[in-house]
Z-matrix of the N, CA and C atoms (Angstrom, degrees):
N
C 1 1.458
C 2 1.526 1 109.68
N 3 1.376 2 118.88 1 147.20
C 4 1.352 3 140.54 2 174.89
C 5 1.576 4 114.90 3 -83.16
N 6 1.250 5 111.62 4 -9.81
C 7 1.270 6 111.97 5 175.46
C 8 1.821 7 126.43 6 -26.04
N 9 1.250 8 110.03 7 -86.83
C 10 1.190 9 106.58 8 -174.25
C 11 1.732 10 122.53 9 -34.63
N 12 1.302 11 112.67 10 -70.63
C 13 1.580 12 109.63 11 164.46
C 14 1.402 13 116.40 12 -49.48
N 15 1.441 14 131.03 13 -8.61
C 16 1.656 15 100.16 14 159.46
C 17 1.781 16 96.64 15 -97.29
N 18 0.853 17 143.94 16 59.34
C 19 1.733 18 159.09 17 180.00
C 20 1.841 19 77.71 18 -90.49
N 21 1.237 20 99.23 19 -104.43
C 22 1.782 21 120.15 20 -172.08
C 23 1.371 22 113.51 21 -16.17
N 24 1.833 23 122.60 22 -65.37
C 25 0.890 24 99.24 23 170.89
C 26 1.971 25 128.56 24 -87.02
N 27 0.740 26 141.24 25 5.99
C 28 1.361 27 154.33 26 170.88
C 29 1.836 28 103.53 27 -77.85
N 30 1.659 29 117.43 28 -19.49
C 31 1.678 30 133.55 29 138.74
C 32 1.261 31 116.67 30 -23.20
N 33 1.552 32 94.39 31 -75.30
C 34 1.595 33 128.29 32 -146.00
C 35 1.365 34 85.93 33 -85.08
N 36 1.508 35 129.58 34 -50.46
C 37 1.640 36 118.51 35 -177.51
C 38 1.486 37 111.96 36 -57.14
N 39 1.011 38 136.11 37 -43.45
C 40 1.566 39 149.82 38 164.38
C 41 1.571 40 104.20 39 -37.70
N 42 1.437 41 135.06 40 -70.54
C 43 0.920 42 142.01 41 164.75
C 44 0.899 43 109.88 42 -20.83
N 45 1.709 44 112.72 43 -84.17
C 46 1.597 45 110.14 44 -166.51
C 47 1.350 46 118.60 45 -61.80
N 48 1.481 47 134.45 46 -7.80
C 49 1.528 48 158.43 47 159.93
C 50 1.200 49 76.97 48 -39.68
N 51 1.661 50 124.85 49 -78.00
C 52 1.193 51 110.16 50 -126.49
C 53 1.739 52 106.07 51 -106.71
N 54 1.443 53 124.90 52 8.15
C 55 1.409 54 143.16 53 140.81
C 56 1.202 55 121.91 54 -58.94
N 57 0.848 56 114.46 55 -25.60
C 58 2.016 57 116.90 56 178.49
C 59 1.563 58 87.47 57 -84.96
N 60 1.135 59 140.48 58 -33.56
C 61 1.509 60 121.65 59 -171.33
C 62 1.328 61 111.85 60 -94.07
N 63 1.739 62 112.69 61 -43.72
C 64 1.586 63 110.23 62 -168.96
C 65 1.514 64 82.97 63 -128.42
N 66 1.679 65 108.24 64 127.85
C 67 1.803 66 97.61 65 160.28
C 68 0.931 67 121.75 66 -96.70
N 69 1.363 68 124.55 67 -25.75
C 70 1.575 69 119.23 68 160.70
C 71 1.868 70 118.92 69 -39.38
N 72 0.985 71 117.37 70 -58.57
C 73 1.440 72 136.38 71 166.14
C 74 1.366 73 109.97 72 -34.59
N 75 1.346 74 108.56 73 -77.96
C 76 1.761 75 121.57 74 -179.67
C 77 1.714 76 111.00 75 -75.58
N 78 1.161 77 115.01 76 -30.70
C 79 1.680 78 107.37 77 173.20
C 80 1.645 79 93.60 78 -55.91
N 81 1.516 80 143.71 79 -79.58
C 82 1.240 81 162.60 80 172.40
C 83 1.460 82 105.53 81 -6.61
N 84 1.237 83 104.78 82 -68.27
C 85 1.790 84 122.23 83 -171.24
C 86 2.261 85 109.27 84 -79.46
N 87 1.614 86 103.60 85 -13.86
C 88 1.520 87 99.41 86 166.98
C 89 1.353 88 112.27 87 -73.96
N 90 1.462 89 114.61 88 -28.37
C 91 1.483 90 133.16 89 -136.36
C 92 1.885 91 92.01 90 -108.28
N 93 1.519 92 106.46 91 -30.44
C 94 1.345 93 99.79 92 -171.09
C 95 2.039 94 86.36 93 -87.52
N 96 0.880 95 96.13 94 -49.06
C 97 1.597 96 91.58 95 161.61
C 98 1.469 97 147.83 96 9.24
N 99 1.592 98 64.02 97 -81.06
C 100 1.945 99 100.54 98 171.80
C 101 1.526 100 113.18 99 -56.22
N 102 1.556 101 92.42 100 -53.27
C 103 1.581 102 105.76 101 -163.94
C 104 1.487 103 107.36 102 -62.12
N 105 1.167 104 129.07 103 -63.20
C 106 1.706 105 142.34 104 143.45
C 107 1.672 106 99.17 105 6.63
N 108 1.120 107 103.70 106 -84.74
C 109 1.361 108 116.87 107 -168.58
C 110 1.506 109 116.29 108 -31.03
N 111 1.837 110 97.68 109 -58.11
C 112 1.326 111 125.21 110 -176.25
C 113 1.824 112 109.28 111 -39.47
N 114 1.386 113 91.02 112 -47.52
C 115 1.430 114 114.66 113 -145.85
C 116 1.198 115 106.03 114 -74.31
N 117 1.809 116 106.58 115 -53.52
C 118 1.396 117 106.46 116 -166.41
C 119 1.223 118 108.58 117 -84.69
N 120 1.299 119 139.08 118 -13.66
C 121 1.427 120 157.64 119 -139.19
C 122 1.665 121 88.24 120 -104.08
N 123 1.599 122 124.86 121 -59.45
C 124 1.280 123 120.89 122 -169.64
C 125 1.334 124 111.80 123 -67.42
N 126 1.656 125 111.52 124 -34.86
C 127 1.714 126 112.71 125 174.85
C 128 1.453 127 107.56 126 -71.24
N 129 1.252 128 142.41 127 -15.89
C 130 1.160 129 127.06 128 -174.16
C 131 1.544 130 112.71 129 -81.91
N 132 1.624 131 103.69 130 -46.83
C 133 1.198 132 122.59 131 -174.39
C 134 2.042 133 124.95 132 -66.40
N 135 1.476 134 84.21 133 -39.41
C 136 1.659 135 102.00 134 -169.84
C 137 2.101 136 106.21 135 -31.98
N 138 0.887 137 89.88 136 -39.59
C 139 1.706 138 70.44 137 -168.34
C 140 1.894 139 118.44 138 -111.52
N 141 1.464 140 80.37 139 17.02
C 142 1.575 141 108.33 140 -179.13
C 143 1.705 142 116.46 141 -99.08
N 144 1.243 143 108.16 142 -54.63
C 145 1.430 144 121.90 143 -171.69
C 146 1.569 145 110.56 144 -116.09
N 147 1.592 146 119.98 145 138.64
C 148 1.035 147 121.35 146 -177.97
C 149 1.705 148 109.16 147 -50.95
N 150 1.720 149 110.35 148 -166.92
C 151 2.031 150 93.73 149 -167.00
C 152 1.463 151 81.65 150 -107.81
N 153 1.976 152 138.00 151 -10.23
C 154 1.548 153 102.24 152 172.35
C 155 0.855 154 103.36 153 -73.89
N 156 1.453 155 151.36 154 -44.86
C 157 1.601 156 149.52 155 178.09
C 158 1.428 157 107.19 156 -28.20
N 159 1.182 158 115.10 157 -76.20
C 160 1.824 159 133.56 158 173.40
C 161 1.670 160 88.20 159 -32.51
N 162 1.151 161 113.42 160 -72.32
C 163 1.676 162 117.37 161 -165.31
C 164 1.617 163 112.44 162 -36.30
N 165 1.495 164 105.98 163 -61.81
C 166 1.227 165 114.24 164 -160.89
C 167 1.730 166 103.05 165 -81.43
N 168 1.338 167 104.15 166 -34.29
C 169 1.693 168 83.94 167 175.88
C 170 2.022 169 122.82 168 -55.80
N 171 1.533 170 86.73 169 -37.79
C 172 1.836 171 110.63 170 174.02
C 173 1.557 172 96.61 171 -31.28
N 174 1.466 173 95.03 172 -74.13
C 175 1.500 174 116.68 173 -171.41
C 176 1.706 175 99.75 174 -41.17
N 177 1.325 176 129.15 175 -78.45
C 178 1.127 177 121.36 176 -158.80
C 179 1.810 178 123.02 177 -71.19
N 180 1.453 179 104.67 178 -30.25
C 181 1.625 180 113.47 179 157.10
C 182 1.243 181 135.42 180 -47.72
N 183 1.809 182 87.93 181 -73.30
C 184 1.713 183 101.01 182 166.65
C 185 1.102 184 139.59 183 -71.02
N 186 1.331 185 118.43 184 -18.14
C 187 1.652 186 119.18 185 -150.60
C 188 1.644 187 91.28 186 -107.73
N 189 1.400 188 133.48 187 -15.25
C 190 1.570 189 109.09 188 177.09
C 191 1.499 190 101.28 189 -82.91
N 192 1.372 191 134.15 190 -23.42
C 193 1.874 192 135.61 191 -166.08
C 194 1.925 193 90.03 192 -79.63
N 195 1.034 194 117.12 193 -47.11
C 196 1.038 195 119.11 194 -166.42
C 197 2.107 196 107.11 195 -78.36
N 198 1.208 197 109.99 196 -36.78
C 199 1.387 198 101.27 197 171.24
C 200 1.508 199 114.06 198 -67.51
N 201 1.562 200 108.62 199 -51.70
C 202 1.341 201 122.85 200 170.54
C 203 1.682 202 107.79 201 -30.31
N 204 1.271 203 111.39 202 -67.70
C 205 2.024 204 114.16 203 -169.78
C 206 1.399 205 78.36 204 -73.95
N 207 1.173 206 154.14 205 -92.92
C 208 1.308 207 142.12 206 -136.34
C 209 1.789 208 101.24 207 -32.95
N 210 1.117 209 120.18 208 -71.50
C 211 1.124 210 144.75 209 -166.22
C 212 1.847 211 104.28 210 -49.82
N 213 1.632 212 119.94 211 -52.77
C 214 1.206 213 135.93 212 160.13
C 215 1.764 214 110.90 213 -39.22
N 216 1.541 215 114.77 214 -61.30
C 217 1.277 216 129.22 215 171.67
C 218 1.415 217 113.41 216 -31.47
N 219 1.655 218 90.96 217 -74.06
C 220 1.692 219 100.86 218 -164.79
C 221 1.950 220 108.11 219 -59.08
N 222 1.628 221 108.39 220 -28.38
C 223 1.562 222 91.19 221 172.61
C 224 1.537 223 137.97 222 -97.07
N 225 1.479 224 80.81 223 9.35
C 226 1.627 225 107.24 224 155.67
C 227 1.602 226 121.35 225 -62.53
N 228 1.230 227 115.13 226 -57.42
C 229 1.188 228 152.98 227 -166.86
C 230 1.532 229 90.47 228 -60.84
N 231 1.238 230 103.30 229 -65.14
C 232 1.751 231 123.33 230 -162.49
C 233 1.790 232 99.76 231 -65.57
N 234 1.577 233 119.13 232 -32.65
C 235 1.041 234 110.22 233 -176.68
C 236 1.463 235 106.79 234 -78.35
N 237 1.509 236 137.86 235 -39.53
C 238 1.093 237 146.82 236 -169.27
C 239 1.757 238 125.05 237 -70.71
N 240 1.653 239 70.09 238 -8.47
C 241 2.118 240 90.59 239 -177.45
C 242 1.834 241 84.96 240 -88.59
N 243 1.529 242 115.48 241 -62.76
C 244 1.139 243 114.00 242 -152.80
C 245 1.865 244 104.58 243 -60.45
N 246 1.017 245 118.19 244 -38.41
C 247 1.526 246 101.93 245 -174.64
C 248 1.231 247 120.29 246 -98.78
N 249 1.548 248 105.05 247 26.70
C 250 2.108 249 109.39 248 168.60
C 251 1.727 250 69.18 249 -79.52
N 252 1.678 251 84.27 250 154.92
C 253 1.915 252 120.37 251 169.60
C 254 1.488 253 91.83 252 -83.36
């Protein structure tokens, strides 16, 4: 079974579950996400894999959870501006 490696993304599906309903919530949890990813991914790798490898996986792991909540955030933000009186 494939189980364990679909763990991560079956994460990220949960997340965005729960971004389509609350974006405050799911912008927060893409973004803490991201960072996770970043984090544990570079400590695992650092003395294993050259740093474009490290780089580009970053790039393709981290950087859509993290644009995604960024992006969720800011139209959170943007909605909460628009309907103060």
């Amino acid at each position: 079974m494939n189980a364990p490696n679909a763990l991560p993304g079956l994460a990220l599906l949960a997340s965005v579950a729960i971004a389509w309903r609350w974006q405050l919530i799911g912008g927060i949890l893409l973004v803490l996400e991201a960072a996770i990813i970043a984090v544990v991914y570079f400590m695992m790798t650092y003395s294993i894999f050259p740093h474009s490898t490290i780089i580009f996986v970053l790039l393709t792991m981290a950087l859509p959870p993290l644009v995604a909540g960024s992006l969720l955030l800011a139209n959170w933000r943007r909605s909460k501006i628009l309907e103060a009186p």
